[in-house]
DRENKE-699065 format. One line per field, with one value per atom (N, C-alpha, C): x, y, z; residue number from 1. Coordinates in nm, 3 decimals. Layout:
u: c(X/...) $
v: c(Y/...) $
w: c(Z/...) $
i: c(NUM/...) $
END
This chain:
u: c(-14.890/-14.979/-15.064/-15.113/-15.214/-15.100/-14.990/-14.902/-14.868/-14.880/-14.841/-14.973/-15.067/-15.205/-15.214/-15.177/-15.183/-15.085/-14.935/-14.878/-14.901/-14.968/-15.037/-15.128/-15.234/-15.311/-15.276/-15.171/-15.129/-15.080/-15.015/-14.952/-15.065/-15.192/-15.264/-15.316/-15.308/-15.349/-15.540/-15.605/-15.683/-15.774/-15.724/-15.786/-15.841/-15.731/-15.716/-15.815/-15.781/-15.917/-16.069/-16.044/-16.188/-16.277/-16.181/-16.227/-16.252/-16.152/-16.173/-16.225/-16.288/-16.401/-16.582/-16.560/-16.650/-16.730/-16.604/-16.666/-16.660/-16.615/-16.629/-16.759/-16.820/-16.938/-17.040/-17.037/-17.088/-17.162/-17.038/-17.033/-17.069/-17.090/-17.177/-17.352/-17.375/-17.512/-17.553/-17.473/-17.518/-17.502/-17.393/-17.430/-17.571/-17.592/-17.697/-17.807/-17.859/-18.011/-17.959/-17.874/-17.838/-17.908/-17.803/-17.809/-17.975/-17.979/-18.141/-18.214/-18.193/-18.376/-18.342/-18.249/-18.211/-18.299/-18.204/-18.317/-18.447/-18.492/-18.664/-18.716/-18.638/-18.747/-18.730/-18.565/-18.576/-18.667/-18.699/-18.790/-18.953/-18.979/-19.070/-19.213/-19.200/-19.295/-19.301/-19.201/-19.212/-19.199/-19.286/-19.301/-19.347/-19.252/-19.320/-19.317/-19.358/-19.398/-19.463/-19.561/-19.653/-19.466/-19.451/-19.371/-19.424/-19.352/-19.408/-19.286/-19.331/-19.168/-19.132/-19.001/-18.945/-18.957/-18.958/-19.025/-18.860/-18.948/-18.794/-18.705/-18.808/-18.721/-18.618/-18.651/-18.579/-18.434/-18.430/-18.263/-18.229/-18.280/-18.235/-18.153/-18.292/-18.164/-18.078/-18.101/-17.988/-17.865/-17.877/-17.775/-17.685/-17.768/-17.709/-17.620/-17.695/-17.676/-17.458/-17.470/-17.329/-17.244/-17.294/-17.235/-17.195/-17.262/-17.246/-17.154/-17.182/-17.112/-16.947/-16.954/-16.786/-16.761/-16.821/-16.780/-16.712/-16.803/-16.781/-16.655/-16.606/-16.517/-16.347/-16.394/-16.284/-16.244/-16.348/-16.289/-16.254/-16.245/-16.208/-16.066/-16.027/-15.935/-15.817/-15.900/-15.761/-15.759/-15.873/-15.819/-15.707/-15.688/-15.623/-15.468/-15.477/-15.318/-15.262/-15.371/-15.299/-15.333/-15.305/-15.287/-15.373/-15.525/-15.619/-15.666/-15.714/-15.708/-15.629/-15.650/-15.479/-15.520/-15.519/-15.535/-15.420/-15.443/-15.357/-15.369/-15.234/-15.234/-15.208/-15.243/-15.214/-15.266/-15.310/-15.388/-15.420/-15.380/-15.415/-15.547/-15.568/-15.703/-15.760/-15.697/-15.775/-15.811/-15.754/-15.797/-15.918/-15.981/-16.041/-16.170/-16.158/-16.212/-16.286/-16.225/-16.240/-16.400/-16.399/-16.556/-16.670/-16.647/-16.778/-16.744/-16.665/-16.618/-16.707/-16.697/-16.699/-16.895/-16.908/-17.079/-17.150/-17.091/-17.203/-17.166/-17.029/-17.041/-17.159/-17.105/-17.212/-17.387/-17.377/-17.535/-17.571/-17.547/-17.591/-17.556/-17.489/-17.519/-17.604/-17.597/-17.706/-17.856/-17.829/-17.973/-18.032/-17.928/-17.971/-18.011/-17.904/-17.910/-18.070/-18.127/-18.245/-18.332/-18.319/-18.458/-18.444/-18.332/-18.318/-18.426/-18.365/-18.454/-18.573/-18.682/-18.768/-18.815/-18.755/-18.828/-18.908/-18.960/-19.051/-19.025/-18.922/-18.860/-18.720/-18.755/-18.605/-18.672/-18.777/-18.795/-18.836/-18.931/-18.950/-18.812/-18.702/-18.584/-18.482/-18.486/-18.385/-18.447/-18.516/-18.567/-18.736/-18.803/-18.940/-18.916/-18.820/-18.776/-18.796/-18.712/-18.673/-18.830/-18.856/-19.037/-19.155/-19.105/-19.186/-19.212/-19.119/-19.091/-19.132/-19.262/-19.317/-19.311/-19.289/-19.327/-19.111/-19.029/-18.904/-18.842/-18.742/-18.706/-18.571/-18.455/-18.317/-18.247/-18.348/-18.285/-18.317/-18.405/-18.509/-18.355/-18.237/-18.192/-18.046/-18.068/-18.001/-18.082/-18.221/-18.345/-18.322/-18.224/-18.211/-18.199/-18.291/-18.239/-18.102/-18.069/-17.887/-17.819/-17.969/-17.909/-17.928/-17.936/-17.960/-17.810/-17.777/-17.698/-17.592/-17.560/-17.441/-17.406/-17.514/-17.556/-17.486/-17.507/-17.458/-17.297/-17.289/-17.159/-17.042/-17.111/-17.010/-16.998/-17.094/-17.094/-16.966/-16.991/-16.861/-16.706/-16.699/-16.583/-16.558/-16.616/-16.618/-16.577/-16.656/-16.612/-16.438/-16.400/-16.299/-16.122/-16.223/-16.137/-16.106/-16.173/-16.126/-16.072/-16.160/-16.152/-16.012/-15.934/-15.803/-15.819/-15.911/-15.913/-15.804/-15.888/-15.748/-15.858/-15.730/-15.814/-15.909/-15.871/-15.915/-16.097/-16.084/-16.179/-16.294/-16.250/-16.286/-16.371/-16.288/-16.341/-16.429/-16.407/-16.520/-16.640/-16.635/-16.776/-16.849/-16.770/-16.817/-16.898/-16.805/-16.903/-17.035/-17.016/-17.114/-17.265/-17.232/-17.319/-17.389/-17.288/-17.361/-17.474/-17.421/-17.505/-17.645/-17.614/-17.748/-17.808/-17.778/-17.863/-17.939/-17.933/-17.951/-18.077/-18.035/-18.140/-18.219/-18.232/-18.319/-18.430/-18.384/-18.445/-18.520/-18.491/-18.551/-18.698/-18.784/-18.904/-18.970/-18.889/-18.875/-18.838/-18.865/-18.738/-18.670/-18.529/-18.439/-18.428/-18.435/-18.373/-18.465/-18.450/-18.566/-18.635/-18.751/-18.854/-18.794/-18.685/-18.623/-18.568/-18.484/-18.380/-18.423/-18.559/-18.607/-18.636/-18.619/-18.629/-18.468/-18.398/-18.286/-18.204/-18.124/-18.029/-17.952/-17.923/-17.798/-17.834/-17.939/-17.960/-18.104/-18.151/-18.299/-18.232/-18.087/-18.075/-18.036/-18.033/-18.018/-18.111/-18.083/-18.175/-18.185/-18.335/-18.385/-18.490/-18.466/-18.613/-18.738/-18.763/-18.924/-18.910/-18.751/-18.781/-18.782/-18.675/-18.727/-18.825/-18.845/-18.971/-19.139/-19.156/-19.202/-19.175/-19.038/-19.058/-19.100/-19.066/-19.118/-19.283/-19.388/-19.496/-19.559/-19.440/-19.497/-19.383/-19.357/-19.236/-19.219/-19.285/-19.276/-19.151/-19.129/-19.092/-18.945/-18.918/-18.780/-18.711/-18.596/-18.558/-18.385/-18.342/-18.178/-18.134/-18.019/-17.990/-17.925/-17.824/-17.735/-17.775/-17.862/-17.909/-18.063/-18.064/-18.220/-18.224/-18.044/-18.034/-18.109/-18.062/-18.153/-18.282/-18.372/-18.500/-18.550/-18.482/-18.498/-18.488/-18.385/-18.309/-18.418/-18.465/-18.530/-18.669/-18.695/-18.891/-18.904/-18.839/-18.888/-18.917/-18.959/-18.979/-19.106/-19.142/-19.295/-19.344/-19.456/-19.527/-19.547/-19.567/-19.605/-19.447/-19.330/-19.226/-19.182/-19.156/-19.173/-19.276/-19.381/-19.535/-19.501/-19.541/-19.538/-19.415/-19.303/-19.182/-19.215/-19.139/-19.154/-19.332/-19.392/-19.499/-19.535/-19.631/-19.689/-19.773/-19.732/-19.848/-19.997/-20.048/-20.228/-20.272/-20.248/-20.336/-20.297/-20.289/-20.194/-20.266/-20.365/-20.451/-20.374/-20.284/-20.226/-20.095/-20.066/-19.976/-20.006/-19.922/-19.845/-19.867/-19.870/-19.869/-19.688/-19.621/-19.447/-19.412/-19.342/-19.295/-19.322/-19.315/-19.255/-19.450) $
v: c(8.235/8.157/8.060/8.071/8.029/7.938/7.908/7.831/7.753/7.755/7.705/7.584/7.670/7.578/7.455/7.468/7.441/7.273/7.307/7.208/7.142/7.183/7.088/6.953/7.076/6.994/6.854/6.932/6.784/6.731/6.745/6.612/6.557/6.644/6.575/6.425/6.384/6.210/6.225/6.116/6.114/6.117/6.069/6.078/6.245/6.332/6.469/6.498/6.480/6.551/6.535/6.403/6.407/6.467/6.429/6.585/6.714/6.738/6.908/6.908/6.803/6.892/6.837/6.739/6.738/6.817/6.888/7.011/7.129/7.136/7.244/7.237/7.109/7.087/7.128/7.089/7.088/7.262/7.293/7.450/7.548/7.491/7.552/7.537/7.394/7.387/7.476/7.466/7.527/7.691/7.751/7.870/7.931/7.836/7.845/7.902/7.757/7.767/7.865/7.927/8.039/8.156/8.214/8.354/8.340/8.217/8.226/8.221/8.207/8.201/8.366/8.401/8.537/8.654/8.596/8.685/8.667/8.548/8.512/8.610/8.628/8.729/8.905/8.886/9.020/9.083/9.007/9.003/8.927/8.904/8.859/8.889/9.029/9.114/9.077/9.020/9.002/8.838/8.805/8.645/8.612/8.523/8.443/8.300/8.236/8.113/8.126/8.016/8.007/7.963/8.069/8.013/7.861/7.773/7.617/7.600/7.516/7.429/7.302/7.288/7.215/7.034/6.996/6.865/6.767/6.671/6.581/6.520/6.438/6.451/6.566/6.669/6.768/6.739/6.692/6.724/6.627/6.503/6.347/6.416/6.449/6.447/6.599/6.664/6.751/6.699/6.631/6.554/6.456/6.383/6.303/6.347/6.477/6.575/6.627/6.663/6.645/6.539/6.430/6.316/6.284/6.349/6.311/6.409/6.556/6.630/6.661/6.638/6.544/6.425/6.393/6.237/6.295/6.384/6.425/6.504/6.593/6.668/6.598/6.508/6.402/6.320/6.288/6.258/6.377/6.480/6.608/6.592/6.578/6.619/6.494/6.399/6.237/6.277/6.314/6.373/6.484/6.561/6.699/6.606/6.561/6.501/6.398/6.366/6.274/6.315/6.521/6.582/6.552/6.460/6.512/6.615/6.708/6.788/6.923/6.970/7.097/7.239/7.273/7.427/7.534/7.647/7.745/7.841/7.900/7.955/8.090/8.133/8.281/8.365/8.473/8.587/8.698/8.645/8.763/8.788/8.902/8.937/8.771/8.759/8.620/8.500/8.514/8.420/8.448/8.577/8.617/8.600/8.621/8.589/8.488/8.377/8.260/8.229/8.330/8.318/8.302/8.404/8.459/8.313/8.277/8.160/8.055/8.008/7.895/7.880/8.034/8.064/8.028/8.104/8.080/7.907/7.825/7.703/7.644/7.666/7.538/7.608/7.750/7.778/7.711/7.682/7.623/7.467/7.418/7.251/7.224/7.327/7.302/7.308/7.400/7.401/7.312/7.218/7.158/7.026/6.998/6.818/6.866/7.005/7.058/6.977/7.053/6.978/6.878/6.792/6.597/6.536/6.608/6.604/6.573/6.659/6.659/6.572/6.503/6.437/6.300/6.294/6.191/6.061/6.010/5.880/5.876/6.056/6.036/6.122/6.195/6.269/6.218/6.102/6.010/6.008/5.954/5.893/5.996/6.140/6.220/6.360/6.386/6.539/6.577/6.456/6.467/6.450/6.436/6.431/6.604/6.692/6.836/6.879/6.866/6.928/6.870/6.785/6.770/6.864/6.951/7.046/7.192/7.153/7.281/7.449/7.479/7.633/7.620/7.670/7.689/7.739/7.692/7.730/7.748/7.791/7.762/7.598/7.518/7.383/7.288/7.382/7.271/7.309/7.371/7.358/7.264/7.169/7.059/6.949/6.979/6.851/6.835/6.693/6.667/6.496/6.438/6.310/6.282/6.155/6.181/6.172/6.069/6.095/6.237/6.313/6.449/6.518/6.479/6.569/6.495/6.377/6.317/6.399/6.390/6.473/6.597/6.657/6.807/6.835/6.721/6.718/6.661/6.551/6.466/6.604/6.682/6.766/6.870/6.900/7.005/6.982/6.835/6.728/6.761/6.684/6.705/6.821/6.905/7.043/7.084/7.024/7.117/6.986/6.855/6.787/6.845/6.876/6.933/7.112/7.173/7.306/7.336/7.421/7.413/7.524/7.547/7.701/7.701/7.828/7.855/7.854/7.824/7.831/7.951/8.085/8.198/8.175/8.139/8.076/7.983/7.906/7.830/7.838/7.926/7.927/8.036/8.155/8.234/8.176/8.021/7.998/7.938/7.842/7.787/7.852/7.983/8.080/8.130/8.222/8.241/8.099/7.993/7.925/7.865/7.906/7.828/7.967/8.107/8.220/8.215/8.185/8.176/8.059/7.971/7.818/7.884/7.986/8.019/8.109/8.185/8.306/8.249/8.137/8.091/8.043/7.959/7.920/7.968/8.106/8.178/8.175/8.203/8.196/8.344/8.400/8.544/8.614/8.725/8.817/8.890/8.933/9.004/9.127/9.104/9.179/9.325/9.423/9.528/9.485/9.592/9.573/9.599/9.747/9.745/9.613/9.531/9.414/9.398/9.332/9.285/9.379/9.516/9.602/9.627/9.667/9.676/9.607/9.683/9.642/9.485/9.508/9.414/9.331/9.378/9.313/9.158/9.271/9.164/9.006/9.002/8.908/8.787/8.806/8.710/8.686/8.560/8.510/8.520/8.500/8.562/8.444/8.443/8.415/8.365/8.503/8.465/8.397/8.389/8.304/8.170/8.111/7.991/7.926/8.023/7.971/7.930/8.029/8.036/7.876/7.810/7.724/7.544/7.598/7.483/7.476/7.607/7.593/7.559/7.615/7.573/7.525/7.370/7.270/7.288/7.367/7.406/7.491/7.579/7.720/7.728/7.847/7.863/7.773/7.699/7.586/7.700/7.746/7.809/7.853/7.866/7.862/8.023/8.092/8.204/8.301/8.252/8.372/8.315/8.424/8.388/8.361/8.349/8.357/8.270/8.148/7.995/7.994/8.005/8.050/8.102/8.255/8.394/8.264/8.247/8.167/8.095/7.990/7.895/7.879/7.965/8.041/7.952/7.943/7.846/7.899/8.108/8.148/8.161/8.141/8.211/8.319/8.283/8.442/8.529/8.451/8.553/8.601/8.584/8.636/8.791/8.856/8.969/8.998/8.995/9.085/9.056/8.910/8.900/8.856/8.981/8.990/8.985/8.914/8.930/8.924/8.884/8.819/8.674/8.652/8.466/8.503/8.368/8.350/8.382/8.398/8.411/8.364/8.228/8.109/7.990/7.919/7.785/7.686/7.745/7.664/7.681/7.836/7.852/7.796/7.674/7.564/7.473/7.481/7.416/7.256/7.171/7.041/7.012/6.938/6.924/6.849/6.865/6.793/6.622/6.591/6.427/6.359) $
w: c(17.079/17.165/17.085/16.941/16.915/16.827/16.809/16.718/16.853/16.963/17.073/17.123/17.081/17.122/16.969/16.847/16.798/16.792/16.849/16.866/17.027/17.104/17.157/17.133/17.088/16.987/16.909/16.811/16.725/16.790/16.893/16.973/17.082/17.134/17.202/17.166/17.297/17.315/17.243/17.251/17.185/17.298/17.415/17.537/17.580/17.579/17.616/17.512/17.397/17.243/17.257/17.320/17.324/17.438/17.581/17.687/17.665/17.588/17.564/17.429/17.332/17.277/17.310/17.403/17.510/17.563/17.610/17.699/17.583/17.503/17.433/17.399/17.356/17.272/17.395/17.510/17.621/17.669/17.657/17.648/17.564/17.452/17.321/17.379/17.392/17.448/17.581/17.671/17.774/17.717/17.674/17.666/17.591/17.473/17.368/17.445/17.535/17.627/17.743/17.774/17.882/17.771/17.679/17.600/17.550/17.443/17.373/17.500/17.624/17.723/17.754/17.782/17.809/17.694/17.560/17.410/17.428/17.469/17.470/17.527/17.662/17.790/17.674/17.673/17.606/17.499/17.391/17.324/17.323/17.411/17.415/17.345/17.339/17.299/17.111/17.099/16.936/16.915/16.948/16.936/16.768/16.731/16.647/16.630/16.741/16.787/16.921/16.937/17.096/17.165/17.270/17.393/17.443/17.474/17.545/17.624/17.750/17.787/17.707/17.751/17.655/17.721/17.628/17.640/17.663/17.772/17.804/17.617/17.531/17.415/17.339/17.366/17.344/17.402/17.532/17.621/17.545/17.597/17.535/17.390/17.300/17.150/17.173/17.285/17.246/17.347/17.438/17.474/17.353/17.321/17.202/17.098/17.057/16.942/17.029/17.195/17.214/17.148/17.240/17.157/17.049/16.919/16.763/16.699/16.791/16.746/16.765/16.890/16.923/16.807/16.824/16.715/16.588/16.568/16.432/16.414/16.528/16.526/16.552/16.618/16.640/16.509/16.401/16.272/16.222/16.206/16.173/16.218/16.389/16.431/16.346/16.369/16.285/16.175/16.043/15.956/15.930/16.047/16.009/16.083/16.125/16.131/16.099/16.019/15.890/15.820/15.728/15.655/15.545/15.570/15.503/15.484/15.590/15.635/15.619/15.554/15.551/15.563/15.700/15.708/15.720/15.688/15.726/15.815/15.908/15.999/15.984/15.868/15.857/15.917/15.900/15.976/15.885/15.749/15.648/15.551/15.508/15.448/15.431/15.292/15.277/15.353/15.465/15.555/15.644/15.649/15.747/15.595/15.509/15.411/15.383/15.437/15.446/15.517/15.598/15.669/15.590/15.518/15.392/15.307/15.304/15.172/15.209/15.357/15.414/15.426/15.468/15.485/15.383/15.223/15.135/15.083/15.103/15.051/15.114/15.293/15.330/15.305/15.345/15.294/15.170/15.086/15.015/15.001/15.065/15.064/15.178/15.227/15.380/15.325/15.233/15.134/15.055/15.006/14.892/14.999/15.119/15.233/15.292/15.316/15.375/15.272/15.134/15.008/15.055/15.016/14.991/15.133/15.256/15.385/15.367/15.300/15.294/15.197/15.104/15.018/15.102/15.045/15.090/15.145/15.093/15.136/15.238/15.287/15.368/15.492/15.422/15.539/15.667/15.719/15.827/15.917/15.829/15.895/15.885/15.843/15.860/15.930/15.921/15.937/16.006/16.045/16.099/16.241/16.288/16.455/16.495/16.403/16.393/16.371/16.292/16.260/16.372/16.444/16.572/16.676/16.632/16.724/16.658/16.656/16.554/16.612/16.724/16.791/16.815/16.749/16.794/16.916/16.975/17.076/17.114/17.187/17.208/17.189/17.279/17.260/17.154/17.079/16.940/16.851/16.857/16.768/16.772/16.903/16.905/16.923/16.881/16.878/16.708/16.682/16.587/16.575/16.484/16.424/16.403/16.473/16.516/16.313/16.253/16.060/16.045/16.066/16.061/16.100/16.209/16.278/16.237/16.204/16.100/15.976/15.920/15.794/15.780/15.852/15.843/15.890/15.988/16.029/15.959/15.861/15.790/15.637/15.627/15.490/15.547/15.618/15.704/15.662/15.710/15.688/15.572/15.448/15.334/15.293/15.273/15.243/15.291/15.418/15.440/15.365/15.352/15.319/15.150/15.085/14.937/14.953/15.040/15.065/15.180/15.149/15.230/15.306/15.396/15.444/15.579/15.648/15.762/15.886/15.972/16.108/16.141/16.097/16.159/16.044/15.959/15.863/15.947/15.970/16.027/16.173/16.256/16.357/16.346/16.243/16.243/16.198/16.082/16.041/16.193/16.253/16.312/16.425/16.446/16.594/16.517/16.376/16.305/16.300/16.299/16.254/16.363/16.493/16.588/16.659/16.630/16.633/16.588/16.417/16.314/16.367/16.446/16.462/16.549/16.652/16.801/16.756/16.644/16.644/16.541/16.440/16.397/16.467/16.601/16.722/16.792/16.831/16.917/16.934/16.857/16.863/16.901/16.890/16.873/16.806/16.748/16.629/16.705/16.690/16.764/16.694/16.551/16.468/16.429/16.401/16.397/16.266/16.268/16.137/16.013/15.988/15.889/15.807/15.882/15.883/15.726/15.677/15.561/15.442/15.470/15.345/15.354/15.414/15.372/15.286/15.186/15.049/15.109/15.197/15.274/15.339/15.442/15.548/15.524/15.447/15.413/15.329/15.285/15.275/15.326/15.457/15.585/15.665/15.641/15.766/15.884/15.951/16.021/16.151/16.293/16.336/16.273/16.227/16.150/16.040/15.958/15.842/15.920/15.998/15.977/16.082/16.158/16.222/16.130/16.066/15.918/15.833/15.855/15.784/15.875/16.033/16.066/16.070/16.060/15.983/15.856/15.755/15.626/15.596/15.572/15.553/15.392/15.278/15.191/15.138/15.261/15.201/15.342/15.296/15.360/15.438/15.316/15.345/15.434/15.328/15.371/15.554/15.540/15.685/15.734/15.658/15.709/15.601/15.522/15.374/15.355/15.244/15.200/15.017/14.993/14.907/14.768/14.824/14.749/14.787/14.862/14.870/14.759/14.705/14.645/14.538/14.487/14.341/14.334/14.421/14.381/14.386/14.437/14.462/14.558/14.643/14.790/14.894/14.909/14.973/15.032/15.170/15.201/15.129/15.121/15.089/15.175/15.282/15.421/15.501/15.432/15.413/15.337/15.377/15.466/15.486/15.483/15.527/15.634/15.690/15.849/15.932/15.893/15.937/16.093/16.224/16.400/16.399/16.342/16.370/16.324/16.429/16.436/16.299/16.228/16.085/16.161/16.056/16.092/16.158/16.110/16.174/16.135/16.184/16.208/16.088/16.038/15.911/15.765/15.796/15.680/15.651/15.729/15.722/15.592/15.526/15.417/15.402/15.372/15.379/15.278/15.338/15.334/15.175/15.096/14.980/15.024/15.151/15.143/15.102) $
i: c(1/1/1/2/2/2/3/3/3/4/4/4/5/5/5/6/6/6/7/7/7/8/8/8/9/9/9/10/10/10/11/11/11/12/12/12/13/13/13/14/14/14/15/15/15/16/16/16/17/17/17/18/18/18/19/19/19/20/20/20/21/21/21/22/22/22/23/23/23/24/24/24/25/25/25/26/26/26/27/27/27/28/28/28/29/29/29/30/30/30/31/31/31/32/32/32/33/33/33/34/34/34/35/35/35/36/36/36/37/37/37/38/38/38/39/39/39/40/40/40/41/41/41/42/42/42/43/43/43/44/44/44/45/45/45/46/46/46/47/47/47/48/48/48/49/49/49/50/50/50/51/51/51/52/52/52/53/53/53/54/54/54/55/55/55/56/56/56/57/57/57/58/58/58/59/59/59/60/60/60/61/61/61/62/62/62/63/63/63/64/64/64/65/65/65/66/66/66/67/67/67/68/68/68/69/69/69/70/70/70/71/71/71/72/72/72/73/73/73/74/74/74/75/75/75/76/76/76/77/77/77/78/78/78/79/79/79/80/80/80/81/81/81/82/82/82/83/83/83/84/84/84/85/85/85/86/86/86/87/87/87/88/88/88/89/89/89/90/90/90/91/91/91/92/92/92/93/93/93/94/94/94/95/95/95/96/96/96/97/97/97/98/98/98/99/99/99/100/100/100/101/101/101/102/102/102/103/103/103/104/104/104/105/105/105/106/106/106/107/107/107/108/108/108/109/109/109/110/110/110/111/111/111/112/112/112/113/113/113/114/114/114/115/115/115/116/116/116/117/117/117/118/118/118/119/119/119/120/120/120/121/121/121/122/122/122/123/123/123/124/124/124/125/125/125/126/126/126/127/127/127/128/128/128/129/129/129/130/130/130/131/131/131/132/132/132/133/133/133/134/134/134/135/135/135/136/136/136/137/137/137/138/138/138/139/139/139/140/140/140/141/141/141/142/142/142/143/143/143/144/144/144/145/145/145/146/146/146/147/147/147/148/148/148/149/149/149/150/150/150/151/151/151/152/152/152/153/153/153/154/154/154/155/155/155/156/156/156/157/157/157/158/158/158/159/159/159/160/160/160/161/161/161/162/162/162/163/163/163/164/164/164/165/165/165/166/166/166/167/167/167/168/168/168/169/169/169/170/170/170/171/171/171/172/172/172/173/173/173/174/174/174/175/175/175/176/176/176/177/177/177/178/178/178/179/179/179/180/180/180/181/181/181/182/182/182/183/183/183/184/184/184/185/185/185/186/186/186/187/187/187/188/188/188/189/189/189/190/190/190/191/191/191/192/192/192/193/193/193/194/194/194/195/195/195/196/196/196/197/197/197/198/198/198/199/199/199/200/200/200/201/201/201/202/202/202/203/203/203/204/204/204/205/205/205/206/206/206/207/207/207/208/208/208/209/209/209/210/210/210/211/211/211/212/212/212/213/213/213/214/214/214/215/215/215/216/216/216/217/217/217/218/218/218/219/219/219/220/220/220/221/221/221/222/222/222/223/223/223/224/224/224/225/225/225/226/226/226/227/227/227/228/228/228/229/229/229/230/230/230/231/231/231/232/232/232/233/233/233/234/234/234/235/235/235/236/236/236/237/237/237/238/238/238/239/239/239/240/240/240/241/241/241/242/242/242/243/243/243/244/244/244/245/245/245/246/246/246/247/247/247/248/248/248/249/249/249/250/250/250/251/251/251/252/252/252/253/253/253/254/254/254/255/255/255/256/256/256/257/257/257/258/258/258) $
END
């Protein structure tokens, strides 16, 4: 079936590609703000951001944010059939492998395009649209500067144009990342109190980390780990102490690299 969907695919018109990842993209957003308002109520009790409604700029760029992100996937799709592109269709260990492969590459270029973000002469025009949106929410995590949301999308590209992974690779980073975007968002912690002392677990990110960082634009830059943070001393301090809790006081905000 899935070698069947596949030669569809390559033979789909460009017309058909771009409908169905339209709606695919379409369908990522809507489920997002369905499940995260759902986690919100569920957790509510562990807030770490003031709850607010969401402001009309928010849809606008997360509408847009559809738009770019199709775009982006559609140069993906012309690359992959004119064998820039070269994945494999296996189903074996190493392909499922491929997840963890795909996580820690982009965690860390996601880490390093996050610093550059912030520097001073880029941050205005790449990444202060996103920090406008200081209390996090389900849809703040398609409230993005469309150079932003290029950014991350064209690094993807890249990566997979040198990197030869496999579909099953692939589609696991991509469900994974659109997960970690969701629960970074929340504005809630989902995760229990243990999560951050544990051997394993405390090294993923979390809610409170990066809610934590749209307060202090200093510190917890990383996205699916806490790994480069740890490496690079870019962590909060108030990282783990005030694990599923709101910082102190909104005074103990950071002033940003730019």
């Amino acid at each position: 079936m899935f070698d069947s969907f596949l030669n569809w695919l390559e033979g789909a018109s460009w017309l058909n590609a771009t409908i169905l990842l339209f709606l695919l993209n379409i369908m990522i957003l809507v489920s997002c703000i369905l499940i995260g308002n759902k986690l919100v109520i569920w957790f509510y009790k562990r807030p770490v951001a003031s709850i607010i409604t969401t402001r009309p700029s928010e849809v606008g760029l997360a509408v847009l944010s559809v738009i770019l992100n199709t775009s982006v996937t559609l140069l993906g799709f012309y690359l992959w059939k004119n064998d820039v592109i070269v994945l494999s269709t296996s189903f074996g260990l190493l392909d499922w492998l491929d997840i963890v492969v795909l996580l820690l590459i982009m965690d860390f270029l996601m880490y390093v395009f996050h610093r550059f973000a912030h520097m001073k002469k880029l941050y205005p025009f790449i990444h202060q649209t996103h920090h406008s949106f200081e209390d996090p929410r389900p849809i703040t995590l398609f409230a993005l500067n469309p150079l932003e949301n290029l950014g991350f999308g064209l690094l993807w590209i890249v990566v997979l144009c040198i990197y030869p992974a496999s579909w099953i690779g692939i589609a696991g980073y991509l469900f994974l990342n659109v997960v970690y975007g969701l629960i970074a968002h929340l504005g809630v912690e989902p995760f229990p109190s243990w999560w951050v002392k544990h051997p394993l677990s405390k090294w993923i990110s979390t809610s409170t980390y990066h809610t934590q960082h749209h307060h202090q634009e200093n510190y917890n830059f990383g996205f699916y780990t806490v790994i480069w943070d740890r490496l690079f001393k870019t962590m909060s301090p108030h990282y783990p102490s005030h694990f599923a809790k709101k910082l102190p006081d909104r005074d103990t905000k950071v002033e940003s690299n730019r």
